[in-house]
PDB file of N, CA, C and O in Angstrom:
ATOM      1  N   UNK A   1      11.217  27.787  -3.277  1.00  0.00           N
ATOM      2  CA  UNK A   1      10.723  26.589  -3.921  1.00  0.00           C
ATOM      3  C   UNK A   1       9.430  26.887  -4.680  1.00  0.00           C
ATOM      4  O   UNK A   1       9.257  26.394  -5.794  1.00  0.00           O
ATOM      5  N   UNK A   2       8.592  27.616  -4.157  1.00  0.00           N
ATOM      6  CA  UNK A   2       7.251  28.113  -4.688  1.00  0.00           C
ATOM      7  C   UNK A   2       7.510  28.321  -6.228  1.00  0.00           C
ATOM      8  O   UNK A   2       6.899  27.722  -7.113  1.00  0.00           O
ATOM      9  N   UNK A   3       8.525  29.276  -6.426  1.00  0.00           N
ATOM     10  CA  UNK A   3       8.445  29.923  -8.169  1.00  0.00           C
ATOM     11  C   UNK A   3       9.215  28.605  -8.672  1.00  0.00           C
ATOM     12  O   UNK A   3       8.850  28.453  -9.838  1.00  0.00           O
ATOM     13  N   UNK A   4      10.244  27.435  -8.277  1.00  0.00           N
ATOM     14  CA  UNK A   4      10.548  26.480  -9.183  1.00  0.00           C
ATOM     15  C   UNK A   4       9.207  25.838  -9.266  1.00  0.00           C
ATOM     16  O   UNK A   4       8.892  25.675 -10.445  1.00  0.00           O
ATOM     17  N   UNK A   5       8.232  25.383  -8.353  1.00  0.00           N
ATOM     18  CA  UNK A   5       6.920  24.331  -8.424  1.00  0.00           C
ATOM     19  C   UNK A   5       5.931  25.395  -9.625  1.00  0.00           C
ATOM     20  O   UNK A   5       5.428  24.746 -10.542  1.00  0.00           O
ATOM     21  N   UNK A   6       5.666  26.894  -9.637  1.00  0.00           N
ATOM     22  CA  UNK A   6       5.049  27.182 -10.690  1.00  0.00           C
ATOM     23  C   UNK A   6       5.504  27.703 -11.670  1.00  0.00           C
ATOM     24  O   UNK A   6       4.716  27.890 -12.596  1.00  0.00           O
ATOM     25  N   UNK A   7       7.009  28.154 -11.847  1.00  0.00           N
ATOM     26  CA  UNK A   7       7.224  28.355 -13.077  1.00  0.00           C
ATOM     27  C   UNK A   7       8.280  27.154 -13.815  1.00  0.00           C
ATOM     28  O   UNK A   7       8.338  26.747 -14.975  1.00  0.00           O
ATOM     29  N   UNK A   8       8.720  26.956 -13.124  1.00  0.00           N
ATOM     30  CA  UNK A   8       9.632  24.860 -13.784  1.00  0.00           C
ATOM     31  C   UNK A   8       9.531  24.254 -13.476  1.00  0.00           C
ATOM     32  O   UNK A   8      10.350  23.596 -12.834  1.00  0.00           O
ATOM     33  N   UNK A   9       8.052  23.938 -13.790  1.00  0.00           N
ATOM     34  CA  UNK A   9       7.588  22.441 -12.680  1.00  0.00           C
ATOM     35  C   UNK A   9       7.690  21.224 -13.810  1.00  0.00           C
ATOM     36  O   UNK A   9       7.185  20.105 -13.723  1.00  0.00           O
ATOM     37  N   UNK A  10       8.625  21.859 -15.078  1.00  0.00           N
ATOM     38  CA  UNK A  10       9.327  20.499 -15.915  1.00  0.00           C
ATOM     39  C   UNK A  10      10.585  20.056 -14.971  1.00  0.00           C
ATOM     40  O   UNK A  10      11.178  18.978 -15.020  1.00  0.00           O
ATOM     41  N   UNK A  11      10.781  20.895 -14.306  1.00  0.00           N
ATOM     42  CA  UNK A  11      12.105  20.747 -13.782  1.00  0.00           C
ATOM     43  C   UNK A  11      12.197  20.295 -12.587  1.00  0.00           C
ATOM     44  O   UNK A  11      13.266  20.116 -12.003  1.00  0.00           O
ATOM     45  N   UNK A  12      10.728  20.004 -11.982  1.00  0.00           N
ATOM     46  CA  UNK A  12      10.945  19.809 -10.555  1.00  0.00           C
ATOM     47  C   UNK A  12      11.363  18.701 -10.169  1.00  0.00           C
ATOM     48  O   UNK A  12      10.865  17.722 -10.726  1.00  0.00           O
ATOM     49  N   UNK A  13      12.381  18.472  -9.125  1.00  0.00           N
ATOM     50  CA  UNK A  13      12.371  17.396  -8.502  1.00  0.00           C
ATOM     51  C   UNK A  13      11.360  16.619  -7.361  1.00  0.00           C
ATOM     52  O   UNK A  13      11.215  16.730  -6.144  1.00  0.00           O
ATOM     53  N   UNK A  14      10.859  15.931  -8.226  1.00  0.00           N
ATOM     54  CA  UNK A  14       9.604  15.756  -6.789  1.00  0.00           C
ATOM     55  C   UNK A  14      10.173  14.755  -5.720  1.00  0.00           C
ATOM     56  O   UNK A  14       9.227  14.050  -5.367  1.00  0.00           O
ATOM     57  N   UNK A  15      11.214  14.428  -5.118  1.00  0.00           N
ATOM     58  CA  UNK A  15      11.732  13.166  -4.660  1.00  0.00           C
ATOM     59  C   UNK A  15      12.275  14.478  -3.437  1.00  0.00           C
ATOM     60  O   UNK A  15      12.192  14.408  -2.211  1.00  0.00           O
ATOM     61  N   UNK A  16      12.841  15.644  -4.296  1.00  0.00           N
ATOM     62  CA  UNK A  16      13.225  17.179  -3.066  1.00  0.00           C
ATOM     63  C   UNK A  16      11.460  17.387  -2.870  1.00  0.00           C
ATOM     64  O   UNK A  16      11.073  16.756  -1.887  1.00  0.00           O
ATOM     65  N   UNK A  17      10.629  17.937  -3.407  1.00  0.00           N
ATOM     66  CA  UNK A  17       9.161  18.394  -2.831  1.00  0.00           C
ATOM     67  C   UNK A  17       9.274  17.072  -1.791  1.00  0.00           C
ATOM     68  O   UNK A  17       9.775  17.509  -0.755  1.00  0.00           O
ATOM     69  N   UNK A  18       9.008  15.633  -1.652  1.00  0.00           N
ATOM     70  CA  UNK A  18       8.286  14.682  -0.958  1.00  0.00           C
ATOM     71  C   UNK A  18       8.974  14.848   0.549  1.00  0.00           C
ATOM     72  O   UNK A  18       8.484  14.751   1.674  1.00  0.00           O
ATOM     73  N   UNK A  19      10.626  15.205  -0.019  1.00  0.00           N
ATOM     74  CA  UNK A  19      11.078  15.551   1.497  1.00  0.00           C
ATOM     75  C   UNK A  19      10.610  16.813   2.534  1.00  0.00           C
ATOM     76  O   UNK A  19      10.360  16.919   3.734  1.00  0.00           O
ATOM     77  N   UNK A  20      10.639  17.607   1.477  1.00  0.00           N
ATOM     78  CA  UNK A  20      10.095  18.747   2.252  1.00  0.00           C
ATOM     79  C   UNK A  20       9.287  18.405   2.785  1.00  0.00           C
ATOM     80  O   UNK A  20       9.266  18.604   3.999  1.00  0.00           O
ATOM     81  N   UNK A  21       8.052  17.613   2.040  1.00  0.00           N
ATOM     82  CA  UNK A  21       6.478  17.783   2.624  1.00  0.00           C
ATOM     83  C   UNK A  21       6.748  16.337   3.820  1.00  0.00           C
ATOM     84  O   UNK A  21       5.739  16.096   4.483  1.00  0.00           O
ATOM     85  N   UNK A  22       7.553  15.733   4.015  1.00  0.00           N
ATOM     86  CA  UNK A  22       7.570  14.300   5.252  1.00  0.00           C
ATOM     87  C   UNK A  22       8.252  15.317   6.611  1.00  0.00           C
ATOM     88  O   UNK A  22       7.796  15.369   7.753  1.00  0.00           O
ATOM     89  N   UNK A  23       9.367  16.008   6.113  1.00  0.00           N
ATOM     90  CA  UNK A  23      10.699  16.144   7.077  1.00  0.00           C
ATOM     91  C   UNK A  23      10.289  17.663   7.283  1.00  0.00           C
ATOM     92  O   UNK A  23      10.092  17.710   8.497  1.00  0.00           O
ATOM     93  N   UNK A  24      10.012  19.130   6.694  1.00  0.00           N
ATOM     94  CA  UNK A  24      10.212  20.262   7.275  1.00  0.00           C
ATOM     95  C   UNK A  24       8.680  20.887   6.917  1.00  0.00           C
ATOM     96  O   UNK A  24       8.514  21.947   6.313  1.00  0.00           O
ATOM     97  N   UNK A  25       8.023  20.359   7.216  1.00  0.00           N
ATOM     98  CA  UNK A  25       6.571  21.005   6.859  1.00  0.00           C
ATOM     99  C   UNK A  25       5.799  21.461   8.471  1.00  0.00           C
ATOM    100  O   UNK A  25       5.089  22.426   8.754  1.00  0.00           O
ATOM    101  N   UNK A  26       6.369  20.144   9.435  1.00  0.00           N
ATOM    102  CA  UNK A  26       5.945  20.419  11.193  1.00  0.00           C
ATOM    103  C   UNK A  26       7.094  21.100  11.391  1.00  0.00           C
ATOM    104  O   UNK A  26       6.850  21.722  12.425  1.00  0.00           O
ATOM    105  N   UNK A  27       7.833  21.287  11.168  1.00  0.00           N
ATOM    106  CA  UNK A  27       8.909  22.371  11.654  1.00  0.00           C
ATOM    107  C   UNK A  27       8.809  23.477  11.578  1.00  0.00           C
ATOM    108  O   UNK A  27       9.212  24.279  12.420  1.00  0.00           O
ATOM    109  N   UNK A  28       7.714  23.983   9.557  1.00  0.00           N
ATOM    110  CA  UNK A  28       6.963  25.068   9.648  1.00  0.00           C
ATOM    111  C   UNK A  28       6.261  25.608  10.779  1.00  0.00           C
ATOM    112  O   UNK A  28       6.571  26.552  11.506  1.00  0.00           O
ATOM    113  N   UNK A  29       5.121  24.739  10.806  1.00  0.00           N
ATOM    114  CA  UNK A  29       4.187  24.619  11.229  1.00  0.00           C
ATOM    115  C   UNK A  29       4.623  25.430  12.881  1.00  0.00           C
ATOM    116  O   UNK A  29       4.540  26.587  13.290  1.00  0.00           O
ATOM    117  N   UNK A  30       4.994  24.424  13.348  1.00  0.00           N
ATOM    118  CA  UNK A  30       5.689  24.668  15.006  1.00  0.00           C
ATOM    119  C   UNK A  30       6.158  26.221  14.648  1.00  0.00           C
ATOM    120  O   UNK A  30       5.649  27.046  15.406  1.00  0.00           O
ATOM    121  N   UNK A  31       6.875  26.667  13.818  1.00  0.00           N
ATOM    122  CA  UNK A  31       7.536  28.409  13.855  1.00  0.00           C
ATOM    123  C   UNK A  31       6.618  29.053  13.586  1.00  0.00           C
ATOM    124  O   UNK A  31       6.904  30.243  13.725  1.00  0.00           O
ATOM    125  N   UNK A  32       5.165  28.835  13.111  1.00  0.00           N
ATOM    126  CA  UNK A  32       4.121  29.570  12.274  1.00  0.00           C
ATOM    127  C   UNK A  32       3.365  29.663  13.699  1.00  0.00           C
ATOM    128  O   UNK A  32       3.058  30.788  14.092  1.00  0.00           O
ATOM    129  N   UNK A  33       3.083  28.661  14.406  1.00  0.00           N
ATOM    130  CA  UNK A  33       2.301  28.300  15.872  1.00  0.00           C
ATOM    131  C   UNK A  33       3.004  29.565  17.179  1.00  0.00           C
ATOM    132  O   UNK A  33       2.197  30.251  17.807  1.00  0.00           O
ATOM    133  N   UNK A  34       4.492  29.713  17.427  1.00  0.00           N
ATOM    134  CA  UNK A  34       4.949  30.664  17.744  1.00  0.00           C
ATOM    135  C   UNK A  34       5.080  31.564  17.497  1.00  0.00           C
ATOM    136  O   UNK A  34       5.380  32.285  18.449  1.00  0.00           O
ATOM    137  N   UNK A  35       5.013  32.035  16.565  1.00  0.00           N
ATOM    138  CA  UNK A  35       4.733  33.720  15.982  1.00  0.00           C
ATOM    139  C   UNK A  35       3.408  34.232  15.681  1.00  0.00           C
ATOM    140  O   UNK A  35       3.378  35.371  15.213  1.00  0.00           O
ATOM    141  N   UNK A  36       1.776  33.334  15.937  1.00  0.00           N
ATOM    142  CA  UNK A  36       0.900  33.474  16.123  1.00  0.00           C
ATOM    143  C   UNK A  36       0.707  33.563  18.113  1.00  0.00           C
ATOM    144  O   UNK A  36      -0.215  34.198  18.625  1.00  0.00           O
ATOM    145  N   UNK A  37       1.505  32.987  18.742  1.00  0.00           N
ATOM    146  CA  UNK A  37       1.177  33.511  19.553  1.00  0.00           C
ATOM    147  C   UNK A  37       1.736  34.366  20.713  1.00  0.00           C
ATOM    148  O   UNK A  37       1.550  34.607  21.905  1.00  0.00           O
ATOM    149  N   UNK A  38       2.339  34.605  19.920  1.00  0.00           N
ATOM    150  CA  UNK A  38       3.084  36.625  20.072  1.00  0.00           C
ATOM    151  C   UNK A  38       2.215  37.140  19.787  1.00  0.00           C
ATOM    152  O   UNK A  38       2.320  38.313  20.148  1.00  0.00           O
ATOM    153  N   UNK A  39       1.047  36.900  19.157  1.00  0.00           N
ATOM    154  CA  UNK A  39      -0.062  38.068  18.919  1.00  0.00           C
ATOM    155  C   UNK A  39      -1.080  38.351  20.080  1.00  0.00           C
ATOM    156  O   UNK A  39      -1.938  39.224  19.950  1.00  0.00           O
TER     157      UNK A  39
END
């Protein structure tokens, strides 16, 4: 998603970005939280 938001961000759908950022952003988060603490 990164290279559509900076290189066709004529093209972006922001209605797909708003979901991402409501619905899979703590889901990141939570997998980013477990593989920090494996360290």
């Amino acid at each position: 998603m990164r290279d559509v938001i900076v290189h066709e961000y004529d093209q972006l759908d922001f209605e797909v970005v708003w979901d991402v950022v409501q619905n899979k952003l703590s889901e990141l988060l939570r997998s980013i939280e477990v593989l920090l603490e494996g360290d």
